[in-house]
C-alpha positions in Angstrom: 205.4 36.0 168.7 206.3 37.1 172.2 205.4 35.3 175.1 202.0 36.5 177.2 202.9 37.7 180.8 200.9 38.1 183.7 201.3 41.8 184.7 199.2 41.9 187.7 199.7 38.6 189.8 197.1 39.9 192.3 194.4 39.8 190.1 195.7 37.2 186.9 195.7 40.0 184.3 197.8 39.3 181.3 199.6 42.0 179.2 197.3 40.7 176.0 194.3 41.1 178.4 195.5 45.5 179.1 196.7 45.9 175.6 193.3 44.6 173.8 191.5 46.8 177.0 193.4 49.8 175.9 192.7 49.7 172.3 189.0 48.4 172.4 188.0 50.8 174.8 190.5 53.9 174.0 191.6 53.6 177.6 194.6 56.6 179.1 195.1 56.3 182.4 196.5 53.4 184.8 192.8 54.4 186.9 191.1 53.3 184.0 192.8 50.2 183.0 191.9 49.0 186.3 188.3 50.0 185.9 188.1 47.6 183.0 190.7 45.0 183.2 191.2 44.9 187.3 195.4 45.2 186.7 196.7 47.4 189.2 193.7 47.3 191.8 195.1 45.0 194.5 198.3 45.8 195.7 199.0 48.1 192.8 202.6 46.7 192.6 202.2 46.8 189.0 200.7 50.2 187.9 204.1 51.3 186.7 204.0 48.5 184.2 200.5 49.1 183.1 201.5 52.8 182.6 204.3 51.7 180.0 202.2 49.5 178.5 199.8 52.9 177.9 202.7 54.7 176.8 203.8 51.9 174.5 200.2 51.9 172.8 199.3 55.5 172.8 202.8 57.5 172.7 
């Protein structure tokens, strides 16, 4: 199993944390994973990493 990584340091959001957002709640944009999750809200350093994580999930 691959190691949980904190993808937004601003705000403590681990990948595990946006992935389970994503499929739970159907999520599609970066916007929206923030809504839920926080990720990508403060200094939105890491909203191209969130977007490959949406990729990843939903092609």
């Amino acid at each position: 199993m691959e190691e949980d990584v904190i993808i937004c340091n601003c705000n403590e959001v681990y990948r595990s944390e946006i992935v389970k957002a994503i499929k739970e709640k159907g999520l599609k944009t970066v916007e929206e994973v923030g809504e839920v999750t926080l990720a990508g809200t403060g200094c939105g350093g890491c909203q191209e990493d969130i977007q490959a994580i949406l990729d990843e999930i939903n092609g």
